[in-house]
C-alpha angles and dihedrals in degrees: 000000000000093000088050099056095045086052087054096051090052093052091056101043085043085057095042094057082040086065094029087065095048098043080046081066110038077058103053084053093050107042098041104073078036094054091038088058101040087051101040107043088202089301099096132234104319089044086062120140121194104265121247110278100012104144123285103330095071092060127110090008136329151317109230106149109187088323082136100051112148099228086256083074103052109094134172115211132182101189148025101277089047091054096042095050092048091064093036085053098051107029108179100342104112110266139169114222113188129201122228119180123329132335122201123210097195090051135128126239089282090051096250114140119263121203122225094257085077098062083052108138138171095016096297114151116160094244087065095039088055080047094048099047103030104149079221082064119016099038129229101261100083138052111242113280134160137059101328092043093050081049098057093047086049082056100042088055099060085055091049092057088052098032099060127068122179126215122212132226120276095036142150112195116189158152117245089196147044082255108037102134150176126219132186094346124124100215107204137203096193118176089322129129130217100026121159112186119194157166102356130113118236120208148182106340092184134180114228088199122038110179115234116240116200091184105045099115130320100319102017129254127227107230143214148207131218137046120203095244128022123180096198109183095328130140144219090009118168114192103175126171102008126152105216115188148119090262105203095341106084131181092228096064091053117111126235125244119189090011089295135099109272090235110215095162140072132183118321095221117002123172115198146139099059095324108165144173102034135158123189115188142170084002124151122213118184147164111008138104104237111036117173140356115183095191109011104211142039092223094058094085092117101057088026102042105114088003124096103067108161134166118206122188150162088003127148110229108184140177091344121143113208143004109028069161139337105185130202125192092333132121097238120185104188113176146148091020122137124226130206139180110164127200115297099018124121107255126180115149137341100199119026109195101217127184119322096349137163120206128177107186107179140159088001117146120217120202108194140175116249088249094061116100104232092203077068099066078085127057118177115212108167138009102286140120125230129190118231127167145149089024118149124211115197094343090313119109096234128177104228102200089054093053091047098047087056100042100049098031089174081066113060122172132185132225137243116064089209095241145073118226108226098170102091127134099184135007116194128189109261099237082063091051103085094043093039089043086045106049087039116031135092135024118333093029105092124134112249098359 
């Protein structure tokens, strides 16, 4: 009899998925002409506007980007000059900047690449830094100072001047093709209103020169600048059908100074400072360590306090570790998004519940190895409650603060988020979200481009 009944139930799970797939179809059929009008308002991919009711974003106004630019404030650019001196052209006023090709953030005037060695200043090189600060040497019990260290900071200045680029107000900023791409440049959505963001891929926004810290838990960490996209005290931001990752530079293939990583990279979008009003959608995240903080510190309640308020949806997260994402103080509604760690990969938490957060994780769909603890798809970091329901893990409907309770007993949480999204476009099953994630998400898929 037991056998029987566990054949049965995967008949009718087997039957379920059957249906699941073709209802996935029929779906995809129905909502894209619908997607592709609601988007272009007759203006095509790079006139979208965010549609009504699509998360966050679409509160206390609306998301325009540079919808209204005049054709004088349309501009295509293929490099980092050209980029730079579009926003600097049109300020405020509403524009459209559209990628083509590849921009490089560590570039000279022409837009050809430029390597590290080239923002050495004051004699630092990093053989003399590992000299300098060596723990065999210098100890463990303070932080790097002195000559080589002023000289690294000389240096990491110079990239920073090259490295970020800031984006005004009123602004649309898109590929115009399946490869337009971003490399080594920090785009940033600094205490601006009315940003989209679309279409382009964003890699490898790398620090040439990460600062040692002895003192960074038990054994030191080596760490970096820069993420490839910050929202800082900005409002009403889209960034829809992005690709975030380290392109060809890994992590994995960094060597290790001191016995640690030599970090280069960052987070790949992180929205922080009082940062509102923000809907990310049909992105792809792959391949890092620290993914996404949505609020960055615990002590930030007075400029983040009723601020934060971000929608995340039918986004791939795959083969992250950490931080997709770790909220503080924001109302955060993160649903329909796929989440993937494959064999082999580092895996240590999907959502990590911060100070005085409040979290609603619903209809999401997790795809994990055999080898992935399912109770750490959750990491509690501070006393709040979150609300998650109707989320699958591996095709079973699982609750995940059960399961974690269960499985990290020294971590309780607690449920109910205190609040009830309203701001959703769309809601999918969550057997359809990894086909539906993977045929439509990410740079190159959007409707109409």
């Amino acid at each position: 009899m037991p056998a029987r009944r566990s054949r049965t139930r995967t008949r009718t799970r087997t039957r379920a998925i059957a249906v699941a797939m073709g209802c996935a179809s029929l779906s995809l059929a129905l909502s894209a002409p619908a997607q592709a009008s609601a988007h272009h308002g007759g203006g095509g991919a790079e006139r979208a506007v965010l549609p009504a009711g699509d998360g966050w974003a679409a509160a206390e106004g609306s998301t325009t980007g540079g919808a209204a630019a005049t054709p004088d404030h349309v501009y295509t650019v293929s490099n980092r000059a050209e980029l730079v001196a579009a926003f600097a052209d049109a300020g405020d006023a509403p524009k459209i900047v559209r990628i083509d090709g590849t921009v490089h953030g560590n570039s000279d005037a022409e837009g050809n690449p430029v390597s590290c060695e080239e923002y050495q200043s004051d004699g630092y090189t990093l053989d003399k830094y590992l000299a300098a600060y060596d723990p065999a040497t210098w100890g463990r019990e303070e932080v790097p100072s002195g000559p080589m260290e002023d000289a690294r900071l000389a240096s990491a200045k110079l990239q920073k001047a090259a490295v970020n680029v800031y984006v005004p107000s009123n602004t649309t900023l898109i590929g115009v093709a399946e490869d337009a791409t971003v490399v080594g440049a920090s785009i940033q959505v600094q205490d601006v209103s009315n940003v989209i963001v679309r279409n382009i891929s964003f890699e490898d926004t790398y620090d040439c020169f990460p600062q040692w810290d002895p003192t960074d838990g038990e054994t030191g960490h080596w760490n970096s600048e820069y993420d490839n996209l910050v929202v800082y005290g900005s409002d009403h931001v889209w960034v829809d059908h992005n690709t975030f990752s380290d392109g060809d530079h890994s992590d994995a293939d960094q060597p290790r100074y001191f016995d640690e990583l030599y970090q280069q990279h960052d987070g790949l979008f992180d929205i922080v400072k009082g940062a509102d009003l923000v809907t990310a959608s049909w992105n792809v995240l792959k391949d890092h360590d620290k993914t996404m903080l949505i609020g960055n510190s615990d002590g930030a309640g007075a400029t983040d306090r009723g601020k934060l308020r971000v929608t995340l949806h039918h986004n791939l997260f795959k083969d992250l570790n950490e931080r997709a994402p770790r909220v503080r103080f924001g109302q955060v509604d993160s649903y329909n998004n796929h989440f993937v760690a494959t064999r082999g990969s580092v895996y240590g938490y999907s959502y990590g519940i911060g100070a005085e957060s409040q979290l609603v994780a619903e209809h999401n769909a997790f795809t994990l190895a055999g080898e992935f603890d399912r109770a750490k798809i959750l990491k509690k970091w501070s006393e709040s409650s979150l609300t998650a329901a109707d989320n699958y893990v591996n095709g079973r409907r699982t609750d995940l603060v059960a399961v974690h309770n269960a499985g990290v007993p020294e971590e309780q949480l607690t449920t109910g988020a205190g609040w009830t999204p309203a701001l959703r476009d769309r809601v999918d099953h969550p057997l359809l979200v990894p086909l539906l994630v993977g045929l439509g998400a990410g740079a190159g898929r959007v409707p109409g481009a």
